[in-house]
MDAnalysis code that builds the backbone (N, CA, C; Angstrom):
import MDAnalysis as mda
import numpy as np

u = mda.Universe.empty(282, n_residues=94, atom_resindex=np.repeat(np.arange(94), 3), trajectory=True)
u.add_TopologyAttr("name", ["N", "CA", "C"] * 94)
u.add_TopologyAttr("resid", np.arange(1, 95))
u.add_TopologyAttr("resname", ["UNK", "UNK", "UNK", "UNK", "UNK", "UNK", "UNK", "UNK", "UNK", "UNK", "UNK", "UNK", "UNK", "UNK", "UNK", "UNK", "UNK", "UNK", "UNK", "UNK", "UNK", "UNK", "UNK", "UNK", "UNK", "UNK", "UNK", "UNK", "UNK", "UNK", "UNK", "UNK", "UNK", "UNK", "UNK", "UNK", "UNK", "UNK", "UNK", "UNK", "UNK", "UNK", "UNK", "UNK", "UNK", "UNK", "UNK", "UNK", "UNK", "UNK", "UNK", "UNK", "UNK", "UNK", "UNK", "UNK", "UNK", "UNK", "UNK", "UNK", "UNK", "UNK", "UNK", "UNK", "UNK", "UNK", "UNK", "UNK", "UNK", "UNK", "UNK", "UNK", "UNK", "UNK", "UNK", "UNK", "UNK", "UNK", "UNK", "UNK", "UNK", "UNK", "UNK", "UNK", "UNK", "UNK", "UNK", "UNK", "UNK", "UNK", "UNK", "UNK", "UNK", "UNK"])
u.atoms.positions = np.array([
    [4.626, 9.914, 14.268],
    [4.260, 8.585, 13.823],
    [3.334, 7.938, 14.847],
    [2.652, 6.834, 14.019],
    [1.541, 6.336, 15.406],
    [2.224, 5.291, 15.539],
    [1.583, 4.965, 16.658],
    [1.944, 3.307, 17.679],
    [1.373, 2.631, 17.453],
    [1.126, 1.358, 16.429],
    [0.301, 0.353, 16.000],
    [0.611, -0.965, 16.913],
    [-0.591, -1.053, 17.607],
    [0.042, -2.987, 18.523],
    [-1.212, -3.842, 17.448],
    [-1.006, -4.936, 17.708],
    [-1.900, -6.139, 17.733],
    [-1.418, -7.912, 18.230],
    [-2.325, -8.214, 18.732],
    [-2.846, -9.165, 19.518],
    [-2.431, -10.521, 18.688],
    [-1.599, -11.182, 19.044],
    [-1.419, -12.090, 18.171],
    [-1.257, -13.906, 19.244],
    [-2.035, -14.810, 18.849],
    [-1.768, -16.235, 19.333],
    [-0.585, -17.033, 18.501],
    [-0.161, -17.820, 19.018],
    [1.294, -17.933, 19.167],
    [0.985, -19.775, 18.512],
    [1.676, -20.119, 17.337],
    [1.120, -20.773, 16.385],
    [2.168, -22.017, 16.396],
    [3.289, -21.995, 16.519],
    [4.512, -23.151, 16.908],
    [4.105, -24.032, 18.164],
    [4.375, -25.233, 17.809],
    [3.692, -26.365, 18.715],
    [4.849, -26.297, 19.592],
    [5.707, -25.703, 19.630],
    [6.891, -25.496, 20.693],
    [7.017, -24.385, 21.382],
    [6.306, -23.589, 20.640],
    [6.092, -22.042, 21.118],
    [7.452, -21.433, 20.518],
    [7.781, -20.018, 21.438],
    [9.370, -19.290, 20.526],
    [10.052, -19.552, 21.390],
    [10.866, -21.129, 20.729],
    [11.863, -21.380, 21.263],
    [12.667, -20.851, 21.014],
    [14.219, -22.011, 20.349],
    [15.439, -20.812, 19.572],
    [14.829, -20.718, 18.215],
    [14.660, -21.966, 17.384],
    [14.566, -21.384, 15.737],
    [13.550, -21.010, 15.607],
    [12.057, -20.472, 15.900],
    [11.333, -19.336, 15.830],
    [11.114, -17.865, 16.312],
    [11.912, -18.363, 17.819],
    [12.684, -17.295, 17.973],
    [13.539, -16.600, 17.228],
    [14.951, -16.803, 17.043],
    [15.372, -16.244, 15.823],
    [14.866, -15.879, 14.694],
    [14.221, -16.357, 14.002],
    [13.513, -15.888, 12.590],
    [12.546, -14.830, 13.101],
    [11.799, -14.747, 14.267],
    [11.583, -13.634, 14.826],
    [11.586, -12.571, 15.280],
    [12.858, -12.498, 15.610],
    [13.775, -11.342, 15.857],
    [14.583, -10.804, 15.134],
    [15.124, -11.848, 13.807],
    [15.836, -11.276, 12.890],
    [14.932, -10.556, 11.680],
    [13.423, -11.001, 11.458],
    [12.846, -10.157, 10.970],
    [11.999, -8.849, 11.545],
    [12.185, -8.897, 13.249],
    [12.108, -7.057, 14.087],
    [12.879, -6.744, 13.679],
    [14.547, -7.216, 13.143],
    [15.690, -6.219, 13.606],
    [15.537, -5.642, 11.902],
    [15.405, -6.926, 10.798],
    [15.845, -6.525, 9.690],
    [14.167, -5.061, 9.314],
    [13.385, -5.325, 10.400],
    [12.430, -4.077, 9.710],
    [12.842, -3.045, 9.734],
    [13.827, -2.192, 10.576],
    [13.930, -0.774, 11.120],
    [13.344, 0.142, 11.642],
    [12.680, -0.675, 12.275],
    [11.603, 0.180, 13.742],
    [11.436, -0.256, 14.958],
    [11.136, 0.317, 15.545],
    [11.058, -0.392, 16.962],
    [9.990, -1.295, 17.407],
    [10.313, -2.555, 17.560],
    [9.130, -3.319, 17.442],
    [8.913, -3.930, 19.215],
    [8.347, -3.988, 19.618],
    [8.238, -5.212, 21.235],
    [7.074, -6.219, 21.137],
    [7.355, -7.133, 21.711],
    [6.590, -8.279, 22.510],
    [6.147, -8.471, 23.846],
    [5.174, -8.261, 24.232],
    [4.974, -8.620, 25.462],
    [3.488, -10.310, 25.297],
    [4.280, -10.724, 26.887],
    [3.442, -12.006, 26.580],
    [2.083, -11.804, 27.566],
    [0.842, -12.014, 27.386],
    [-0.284, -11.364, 28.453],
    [0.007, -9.937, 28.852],
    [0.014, -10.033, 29.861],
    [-0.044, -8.078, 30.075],
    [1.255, -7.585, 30.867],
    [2.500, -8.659, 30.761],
    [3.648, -8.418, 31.298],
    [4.442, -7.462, 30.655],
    [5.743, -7.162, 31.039],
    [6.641, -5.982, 30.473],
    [7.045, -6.308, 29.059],
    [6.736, -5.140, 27.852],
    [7.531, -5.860, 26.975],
    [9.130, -5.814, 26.843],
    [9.510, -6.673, 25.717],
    [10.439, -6.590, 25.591],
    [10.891, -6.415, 24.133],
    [12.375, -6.206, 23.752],
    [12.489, -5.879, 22.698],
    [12.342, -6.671, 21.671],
    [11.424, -6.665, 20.166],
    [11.366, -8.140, 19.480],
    [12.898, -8.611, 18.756],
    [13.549, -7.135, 18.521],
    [14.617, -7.680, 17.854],
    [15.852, -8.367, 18.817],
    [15.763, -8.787, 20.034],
    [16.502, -9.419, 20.789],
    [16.278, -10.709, 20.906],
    [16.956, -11.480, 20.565],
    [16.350, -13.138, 20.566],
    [16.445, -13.046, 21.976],
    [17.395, -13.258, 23.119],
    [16.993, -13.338, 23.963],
    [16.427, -12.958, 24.941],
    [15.995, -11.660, 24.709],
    [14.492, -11.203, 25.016],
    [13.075, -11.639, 24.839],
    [13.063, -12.700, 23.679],
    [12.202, -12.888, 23.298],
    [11.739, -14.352, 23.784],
    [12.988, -15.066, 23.923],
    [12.964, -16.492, 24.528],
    [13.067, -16.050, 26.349],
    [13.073, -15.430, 26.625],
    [12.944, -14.818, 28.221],
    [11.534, -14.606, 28.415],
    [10.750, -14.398, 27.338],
    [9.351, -14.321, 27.969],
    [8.285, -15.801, 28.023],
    [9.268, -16.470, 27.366],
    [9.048, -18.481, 27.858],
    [7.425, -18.171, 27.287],
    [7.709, -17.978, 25.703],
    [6.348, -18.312, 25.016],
    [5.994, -19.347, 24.761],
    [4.833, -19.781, 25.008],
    [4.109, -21.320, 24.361],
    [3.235, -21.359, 23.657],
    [3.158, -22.332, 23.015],
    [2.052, -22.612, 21.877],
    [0.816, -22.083, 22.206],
    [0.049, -21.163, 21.303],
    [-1.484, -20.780, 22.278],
    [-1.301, -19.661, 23.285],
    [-0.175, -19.256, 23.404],
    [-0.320, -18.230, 24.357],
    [-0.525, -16.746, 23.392],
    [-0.824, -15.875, 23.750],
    [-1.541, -14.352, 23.416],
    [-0.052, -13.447, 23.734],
    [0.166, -13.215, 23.166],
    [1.087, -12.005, 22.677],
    [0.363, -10.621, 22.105],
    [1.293, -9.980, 22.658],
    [0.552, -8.102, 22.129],
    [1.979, -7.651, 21.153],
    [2.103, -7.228, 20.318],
    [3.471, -6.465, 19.248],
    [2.769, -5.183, 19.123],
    [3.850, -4.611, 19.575],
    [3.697, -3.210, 18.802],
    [4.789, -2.586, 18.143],
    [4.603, -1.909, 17.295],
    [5.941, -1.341, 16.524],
    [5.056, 0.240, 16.201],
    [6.248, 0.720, 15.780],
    [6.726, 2.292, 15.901],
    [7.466, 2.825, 15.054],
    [7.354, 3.264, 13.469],
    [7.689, 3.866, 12.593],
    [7.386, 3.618, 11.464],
    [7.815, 4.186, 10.156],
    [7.553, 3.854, 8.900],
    [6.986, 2.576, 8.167],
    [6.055, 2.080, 8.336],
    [5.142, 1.378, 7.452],
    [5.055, -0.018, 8.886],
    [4.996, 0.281, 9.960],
    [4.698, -0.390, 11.014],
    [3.766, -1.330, 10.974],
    [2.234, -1.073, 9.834],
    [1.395, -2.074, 9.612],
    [1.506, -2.767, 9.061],
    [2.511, -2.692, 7.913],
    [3.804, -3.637, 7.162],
    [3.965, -4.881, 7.985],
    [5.122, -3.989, 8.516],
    [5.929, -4.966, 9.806],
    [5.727, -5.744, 10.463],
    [3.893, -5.338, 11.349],
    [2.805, -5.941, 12.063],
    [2.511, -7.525, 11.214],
    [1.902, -7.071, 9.985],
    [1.373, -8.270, 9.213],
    [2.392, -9.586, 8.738],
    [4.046, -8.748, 8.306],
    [4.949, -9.734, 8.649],
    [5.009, -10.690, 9.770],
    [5.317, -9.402, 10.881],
    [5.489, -10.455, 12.293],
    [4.385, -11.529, 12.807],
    [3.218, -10.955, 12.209],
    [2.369, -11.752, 12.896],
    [1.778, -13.372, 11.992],
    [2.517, -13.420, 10.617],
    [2.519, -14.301, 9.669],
    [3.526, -15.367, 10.851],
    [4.517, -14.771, 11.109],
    [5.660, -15.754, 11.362],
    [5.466, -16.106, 12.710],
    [4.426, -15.481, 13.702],
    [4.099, -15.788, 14.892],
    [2.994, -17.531, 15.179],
    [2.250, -16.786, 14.011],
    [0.873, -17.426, 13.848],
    [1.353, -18.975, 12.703],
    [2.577, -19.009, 12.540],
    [2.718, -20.101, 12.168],
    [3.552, -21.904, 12.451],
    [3.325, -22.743, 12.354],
    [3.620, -23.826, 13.169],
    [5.558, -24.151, 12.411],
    [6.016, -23.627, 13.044],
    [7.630, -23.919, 12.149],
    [8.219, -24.688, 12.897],
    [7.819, -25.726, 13.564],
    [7.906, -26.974, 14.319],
    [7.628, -27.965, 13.898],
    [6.712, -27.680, 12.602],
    [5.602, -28.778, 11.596],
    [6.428, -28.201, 10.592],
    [7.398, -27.740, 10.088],
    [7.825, -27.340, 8.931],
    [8.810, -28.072, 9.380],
    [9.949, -27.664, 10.256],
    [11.172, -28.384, 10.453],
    [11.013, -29.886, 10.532],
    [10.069, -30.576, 11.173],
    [9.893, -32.036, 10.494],
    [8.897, -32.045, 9.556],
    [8.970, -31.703, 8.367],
    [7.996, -31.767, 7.401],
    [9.225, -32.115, 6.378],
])
């Protein structure tokens, strides 16, 4: 299988706190592949771990790399990066 990453800016005016966090990680875990986050060019970490994911103290505007690793991974990619790239900070008070 190939290793698909892409480059994604980080779209929540809070960045991934807890509740984008979570919805983040629960849709790495619910894909079934191995997915990571890394924030700039630091270590990644696992996406399906919320607190892995709130450990890399993402903010609004910051550049994230995902990569995932198995069965329909470019799938997965275009999911994750819908829910990255979107403001659910402006939804929760909306």
């Amino acid at each position: 299988m190939t290793e698909i990453s892409r480059t994604v800016r980080i779209g929540s005016s809070h960045g991934l706190h807890a509740r984008p966090a979570k919805l983040f990680a629960q849709a790495a875990k619910d894909s079934g592949i191995s997915v990571t986050i890394a924030k700039d060019s630091g270590k990644p970490a696992n996406a399906a771990s919320i607190l892995g994911v709130i450990a890399l103290a993402i903010e609004y505007g910051d550049y994230v790399t995902l990569t995932a690793d198995g069965e329909g991974a470019e799938g997965v990619l275009d999911s994750l990066t819908e829910l990255l790239t979107t403001d659910h900070d402006q939804e929760a008070a909306g």
